[in-house]
C-alpha positions as CSV (number, residue, x, y, z in Angstrom):
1,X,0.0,0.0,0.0
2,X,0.9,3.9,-1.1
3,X,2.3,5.5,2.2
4,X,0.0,7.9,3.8
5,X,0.9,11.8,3.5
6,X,0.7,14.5,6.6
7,X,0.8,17.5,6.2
8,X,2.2,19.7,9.4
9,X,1.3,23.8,9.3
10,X,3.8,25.5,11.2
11,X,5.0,29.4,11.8
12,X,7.4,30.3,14.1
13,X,10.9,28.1,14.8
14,X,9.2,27.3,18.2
15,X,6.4,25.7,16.5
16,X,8.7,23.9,13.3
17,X,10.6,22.8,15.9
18,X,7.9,20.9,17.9
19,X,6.0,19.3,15.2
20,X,9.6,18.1,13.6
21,X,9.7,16.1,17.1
22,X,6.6,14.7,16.8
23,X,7.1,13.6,13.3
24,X,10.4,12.3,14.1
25,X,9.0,9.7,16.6
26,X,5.6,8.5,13.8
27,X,6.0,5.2,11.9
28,X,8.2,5.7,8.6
29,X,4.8,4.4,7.4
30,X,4.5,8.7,6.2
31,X,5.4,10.9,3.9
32,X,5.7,14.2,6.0
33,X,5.5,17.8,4.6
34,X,5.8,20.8,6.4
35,X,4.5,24.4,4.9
36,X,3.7,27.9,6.8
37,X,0.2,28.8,8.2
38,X,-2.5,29.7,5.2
39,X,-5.7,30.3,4.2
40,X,-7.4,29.6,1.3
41,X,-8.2,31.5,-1.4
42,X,-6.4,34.4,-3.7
43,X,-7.3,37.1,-0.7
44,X,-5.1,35.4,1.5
45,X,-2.4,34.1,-1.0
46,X,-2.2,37.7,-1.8
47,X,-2.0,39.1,1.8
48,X,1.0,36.6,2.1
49,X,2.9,37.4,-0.6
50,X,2.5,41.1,-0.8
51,X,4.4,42.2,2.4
52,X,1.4,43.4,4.4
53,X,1.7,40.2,6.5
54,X,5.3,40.3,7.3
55,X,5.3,41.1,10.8
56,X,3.1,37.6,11.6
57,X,3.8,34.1,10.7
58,X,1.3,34.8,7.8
59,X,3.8,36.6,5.8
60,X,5.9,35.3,3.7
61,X,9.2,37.0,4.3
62,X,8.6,37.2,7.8
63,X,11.3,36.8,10.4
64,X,9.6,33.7,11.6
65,X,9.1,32.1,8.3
66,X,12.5,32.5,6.9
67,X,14.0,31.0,10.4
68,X,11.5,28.4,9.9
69,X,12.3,27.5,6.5
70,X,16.2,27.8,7.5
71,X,15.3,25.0,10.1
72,X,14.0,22.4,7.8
73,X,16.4,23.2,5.4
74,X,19.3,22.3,7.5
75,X,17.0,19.1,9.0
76,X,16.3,18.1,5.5
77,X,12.6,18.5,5.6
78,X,10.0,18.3,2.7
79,X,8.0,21.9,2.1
80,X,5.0,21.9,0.4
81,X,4.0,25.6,-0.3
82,X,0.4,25.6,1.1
83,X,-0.1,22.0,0.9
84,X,-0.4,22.7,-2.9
85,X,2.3,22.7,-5.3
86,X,3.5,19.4,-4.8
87,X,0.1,18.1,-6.4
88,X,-0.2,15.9,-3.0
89,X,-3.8,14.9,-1.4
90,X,-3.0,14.8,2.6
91,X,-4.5,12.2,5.1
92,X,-4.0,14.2,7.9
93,X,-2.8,17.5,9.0
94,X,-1.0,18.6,12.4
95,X,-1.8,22.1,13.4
96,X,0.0,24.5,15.9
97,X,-2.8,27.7,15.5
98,X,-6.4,27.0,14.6
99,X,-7.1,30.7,14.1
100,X,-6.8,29.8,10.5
101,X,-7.4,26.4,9.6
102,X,-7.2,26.1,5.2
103,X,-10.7,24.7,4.1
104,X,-10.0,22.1,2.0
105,X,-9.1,20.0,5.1
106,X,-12.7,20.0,6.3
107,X,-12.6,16.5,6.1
108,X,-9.3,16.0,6.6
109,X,-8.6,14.5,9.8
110,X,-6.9,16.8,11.7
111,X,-4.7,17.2,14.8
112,X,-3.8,19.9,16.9
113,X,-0.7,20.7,19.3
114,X,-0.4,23.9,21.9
115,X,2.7,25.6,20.8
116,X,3.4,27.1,24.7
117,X,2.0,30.6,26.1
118,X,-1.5,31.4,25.0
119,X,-2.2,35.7,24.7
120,X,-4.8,36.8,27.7
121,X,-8.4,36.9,26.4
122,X,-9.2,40.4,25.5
123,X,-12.8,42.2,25.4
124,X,-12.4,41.7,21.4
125,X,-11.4,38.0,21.5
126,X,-14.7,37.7,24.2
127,X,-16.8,39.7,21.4
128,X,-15.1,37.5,18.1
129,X,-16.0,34.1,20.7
130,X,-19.6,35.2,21.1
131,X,-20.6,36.2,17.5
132,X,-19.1,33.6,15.9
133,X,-16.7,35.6,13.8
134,X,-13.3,34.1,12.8
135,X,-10.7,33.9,15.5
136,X,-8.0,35.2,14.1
137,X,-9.3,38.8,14.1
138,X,-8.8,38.3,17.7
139,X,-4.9,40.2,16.4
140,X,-3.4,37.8,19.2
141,X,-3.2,34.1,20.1
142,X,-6.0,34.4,23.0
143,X,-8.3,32.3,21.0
144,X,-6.1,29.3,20.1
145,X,-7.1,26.2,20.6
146,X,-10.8,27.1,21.0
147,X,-11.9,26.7,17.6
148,X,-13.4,22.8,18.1
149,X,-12.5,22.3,14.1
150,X,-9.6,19.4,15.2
151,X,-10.3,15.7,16.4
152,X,-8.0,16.2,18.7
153,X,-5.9,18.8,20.6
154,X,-2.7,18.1,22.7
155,X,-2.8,20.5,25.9
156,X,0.3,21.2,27.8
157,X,-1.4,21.2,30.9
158,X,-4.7,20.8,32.4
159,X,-5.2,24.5,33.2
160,X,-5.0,25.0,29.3
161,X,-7.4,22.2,28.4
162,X,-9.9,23.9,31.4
163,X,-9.2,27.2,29.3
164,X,-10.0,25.7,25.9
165,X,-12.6,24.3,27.1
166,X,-14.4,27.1,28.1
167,X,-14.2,29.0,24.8
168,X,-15.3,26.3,23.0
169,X,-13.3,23.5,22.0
170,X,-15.1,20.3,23.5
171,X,-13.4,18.7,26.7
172,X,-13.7,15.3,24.9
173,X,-11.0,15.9,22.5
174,X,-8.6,17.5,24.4
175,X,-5.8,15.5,25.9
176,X,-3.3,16.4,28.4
177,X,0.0,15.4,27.0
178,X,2.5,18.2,27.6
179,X,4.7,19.6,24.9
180,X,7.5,19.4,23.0
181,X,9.9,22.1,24.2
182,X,8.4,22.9,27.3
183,X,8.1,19.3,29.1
184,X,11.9,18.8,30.5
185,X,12.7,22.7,31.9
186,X,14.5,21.5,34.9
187,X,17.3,19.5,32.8
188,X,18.0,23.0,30.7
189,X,21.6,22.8,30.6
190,X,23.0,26.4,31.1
191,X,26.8,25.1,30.1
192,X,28.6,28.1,28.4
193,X,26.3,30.9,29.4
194,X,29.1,32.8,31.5
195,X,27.0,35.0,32.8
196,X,25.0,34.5,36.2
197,X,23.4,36.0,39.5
198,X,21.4,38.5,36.8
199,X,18.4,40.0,35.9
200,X,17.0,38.7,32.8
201,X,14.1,40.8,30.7
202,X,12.8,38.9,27.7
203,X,10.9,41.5,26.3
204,X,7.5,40.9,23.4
205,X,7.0,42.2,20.1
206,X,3.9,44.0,21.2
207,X,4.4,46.9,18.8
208,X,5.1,44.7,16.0
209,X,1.7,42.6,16.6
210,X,0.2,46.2,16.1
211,X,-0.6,46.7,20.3
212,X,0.3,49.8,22.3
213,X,3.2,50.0,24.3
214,X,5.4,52.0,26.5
215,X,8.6,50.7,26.3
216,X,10.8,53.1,28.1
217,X,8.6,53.1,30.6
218,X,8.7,48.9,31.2
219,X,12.6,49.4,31.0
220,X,12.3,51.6,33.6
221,X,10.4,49.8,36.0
222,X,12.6,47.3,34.8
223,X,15.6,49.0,36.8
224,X,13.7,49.7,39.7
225,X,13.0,45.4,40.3
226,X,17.1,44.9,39.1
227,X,17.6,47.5,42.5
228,X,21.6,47.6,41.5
229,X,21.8,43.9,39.9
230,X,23.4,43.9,36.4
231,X,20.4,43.5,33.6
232,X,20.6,41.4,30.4
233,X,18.1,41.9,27.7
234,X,17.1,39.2,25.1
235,X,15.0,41.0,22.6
236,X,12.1,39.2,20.9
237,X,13.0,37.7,17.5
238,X,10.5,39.5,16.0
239,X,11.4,43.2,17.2
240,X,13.6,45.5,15.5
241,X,16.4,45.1,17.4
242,X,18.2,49.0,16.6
243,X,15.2,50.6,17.7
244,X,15.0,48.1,21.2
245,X,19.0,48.9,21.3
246,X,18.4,52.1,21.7
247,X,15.8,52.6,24.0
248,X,18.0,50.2,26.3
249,X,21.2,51.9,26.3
250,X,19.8,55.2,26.7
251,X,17.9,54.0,29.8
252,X,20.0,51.5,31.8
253,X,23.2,51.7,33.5
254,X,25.9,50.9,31.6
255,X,26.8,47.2,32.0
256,X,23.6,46.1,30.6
257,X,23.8,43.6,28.0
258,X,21.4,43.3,25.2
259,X,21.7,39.6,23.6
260,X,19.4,39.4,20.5
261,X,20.6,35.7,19.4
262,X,20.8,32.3,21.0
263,X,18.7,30.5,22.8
264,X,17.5,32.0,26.2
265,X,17.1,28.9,27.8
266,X,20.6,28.5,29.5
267,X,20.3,32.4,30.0
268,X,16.3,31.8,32.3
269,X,18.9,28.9,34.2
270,X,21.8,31.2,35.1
271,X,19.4,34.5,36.3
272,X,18.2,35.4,39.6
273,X,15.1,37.3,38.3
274,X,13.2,36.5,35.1
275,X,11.0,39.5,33.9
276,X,8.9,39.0,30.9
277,X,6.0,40.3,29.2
278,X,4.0,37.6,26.9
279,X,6.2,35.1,26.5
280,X,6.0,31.5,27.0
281,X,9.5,31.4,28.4
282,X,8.2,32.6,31.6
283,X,7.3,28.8,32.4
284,X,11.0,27.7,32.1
285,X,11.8,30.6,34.9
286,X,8.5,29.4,36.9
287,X,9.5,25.5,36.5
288,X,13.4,26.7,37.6
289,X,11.9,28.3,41.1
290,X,13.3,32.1,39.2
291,X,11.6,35.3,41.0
292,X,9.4,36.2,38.1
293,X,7.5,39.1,36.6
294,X,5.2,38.8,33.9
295,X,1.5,40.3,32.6
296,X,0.4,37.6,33.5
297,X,-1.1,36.9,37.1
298,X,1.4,34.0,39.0
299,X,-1.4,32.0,39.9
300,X,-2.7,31.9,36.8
301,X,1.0,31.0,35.5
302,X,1.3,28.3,37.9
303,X,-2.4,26.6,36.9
304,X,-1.3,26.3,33.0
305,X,2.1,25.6,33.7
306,X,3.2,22.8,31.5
307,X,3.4,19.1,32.2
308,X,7.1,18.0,33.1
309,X,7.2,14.1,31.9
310,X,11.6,14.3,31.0
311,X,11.1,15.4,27.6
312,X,8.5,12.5,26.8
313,X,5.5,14.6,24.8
314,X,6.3,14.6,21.1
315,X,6.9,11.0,21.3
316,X,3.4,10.3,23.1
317,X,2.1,12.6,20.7
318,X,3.2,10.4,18.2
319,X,2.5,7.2,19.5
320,X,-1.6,8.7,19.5
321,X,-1.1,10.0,16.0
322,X,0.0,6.8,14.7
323,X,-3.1,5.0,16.3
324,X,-5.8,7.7,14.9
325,X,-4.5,7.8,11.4
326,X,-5.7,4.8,10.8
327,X,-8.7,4.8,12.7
328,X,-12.1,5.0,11.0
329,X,-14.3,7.1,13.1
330,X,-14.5,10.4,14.7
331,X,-11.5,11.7,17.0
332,X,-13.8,11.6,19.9
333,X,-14.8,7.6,19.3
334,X,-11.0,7.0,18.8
335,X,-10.2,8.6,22.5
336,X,-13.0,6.9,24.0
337,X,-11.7,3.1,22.3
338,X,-7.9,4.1,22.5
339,X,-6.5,3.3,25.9
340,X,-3.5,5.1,25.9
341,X,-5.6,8.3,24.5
342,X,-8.4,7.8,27.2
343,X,-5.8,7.9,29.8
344,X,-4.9,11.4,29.2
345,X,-7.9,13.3,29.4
């Protein structure tokens, strides 16, 4: 028999990154694809390709595409621009975001996977939730996970499935599996970070998402929590890091650091205080016992913090992917006949 074909839809390097962990660990039973989130259609080919789009994962020549596409590139990945011009029918997709979920996969079978942080639910995503419009003029990530169009979603933690829940994405589907990425914080290996006994801001590219902030004045009270300690900055991907330079240096004493590259992990291991705004990294400081500051309220953190199983989720993820694939039935008939599925809701 003709192997089967998934398709995964990713954005950011975050999100490439996970699902290429999951699809390492399937059956070489697949072919696998990977291409960037999409809608269908020439409005939103066109809003891709035209530029307008290039401060999201939408855009083509976004930051996070082109780091994406670096990544499978060097990993030796198959892309399939929009699932379409490799002429290939998919038997299943795997999803990070369903804020946009292409419509010729209607009946697809269909699988979602938290990527990590989800944005705090706004009066506009409550508004877009009650009258039905489409989620992803939300203009942030409140709403993903909520959109009940997968078989079945992968929760990193329990407070998340409670949270998708309640927006609308029914209970029965979601599973409580941790994720890849987020699911073995405590074994973060700081080796080669010199640094340490620091405060550590990872900042969030509000301004680029199109929100309102005040940057000088976060950096600011920024100094005021530091009280003397050195500070070390790691800039969001996404930002324009001359403009974020800038308004550092001309506001902080002088041994600052400002680190745009590399991955912050080892850097949340080596600090004493982890300030952040939206970002998902704030679990790795909250899992590490870090003093933290975020948006977010701690309690709140602590309920959705992710499951910690030693790095185990993609490959359950996997294993559950591998048994629905072939299953004929809905994904809520495959939990409730699947052991191993059952077990984790």
């Amino acid at each position: 028999m003709p192997k089967k074909n998934i398709l995964c839809i990713v954005g950011s390097l975050n999100q490439t990154s996970q699902l290429s962990q999951i699809a390492s660990f399937l059956s070489q039973d697949y072919n696998i694809y990977y291409t960037q989130v999409y809608g269908n259609g020439f409005f939103y080919k066109f809003m891709a390709e035209s530029g307008i789009f290039d401060n999201t994962v939408l855009g083509v020549g976004s930051s996070f595409i082109k780091a994406s596409k670096e990544f499978l590139k060097s990993n030796n990945l198959n892309y399939d621009y929009r699932g379409e011009t490799l002429g290939i029918s998919y038997d299943l997709v795997i999803m990070s975001t369903d804020l946009i979920v292409p419509s010729k996969f209607k009946n697809t079978k269909k699988i979602w996977v938290q990527e990590g942080m989800i944005d705090l639910i706004t009066p506009l995503s409550y508004w877009i939730r009650k009258l039905n419009l489409p989620l992803y003029l939300s203009g942030n990530t409140s709403l993903n996970g909520t959109s009940n169009k997968a078989d079945i979603f992968f929760a990193a933690s329990k407070g998340y499935k409670k949270y998708f829940s309640e927006l609308g994405t029914d209970e029965n589907k979601i599973l409580c599996t941790g994720v890849p990425n987020f699911d073995d914080i405590a074994n973060i290996n700081s080796n080669g970070f010199e640094y340490k006994d620091y405060v550590l801001i990872a900042t969030s590219d509000i301004r680029e998402l199109g929100g309102n902030e005040n940057r000088v004045d976060f950096i600011q009270k920024c100094v005021k929590i530091a009280n003397g300690k050195r500070m070390i900055f790691k800039p969001h991907p996404n930002e324009d890091i001359e403009i974020v330079s800038k308004e550092i240096i001309e506001n902080t004493p002088k041994d600052t650091l400002i680190i745009p590259k590399g991955d912050i992990s080892p850097m949340i291991k080596n600090c004493d205080i982890l300030i952040t705004q939206f970002s998902s990294t704030v679990y790795l400081g909250l899992v590490l016992g870090k003093k933290i500051y975020s948006y977010f309220e701690i309690d709140d953190l602590k309920s959705k913090c992710p499951i910690q199983n030693n790095g185990q989720s993609a490959k359950i993820i996997a294993s559950i992917v591998d048994d629905y694939i072939n299953f004929e039935g809905s994904g809520i008939n495959f939990i409730k006949q699947n052991e191993k599925a059952a077990f984790l809701l």
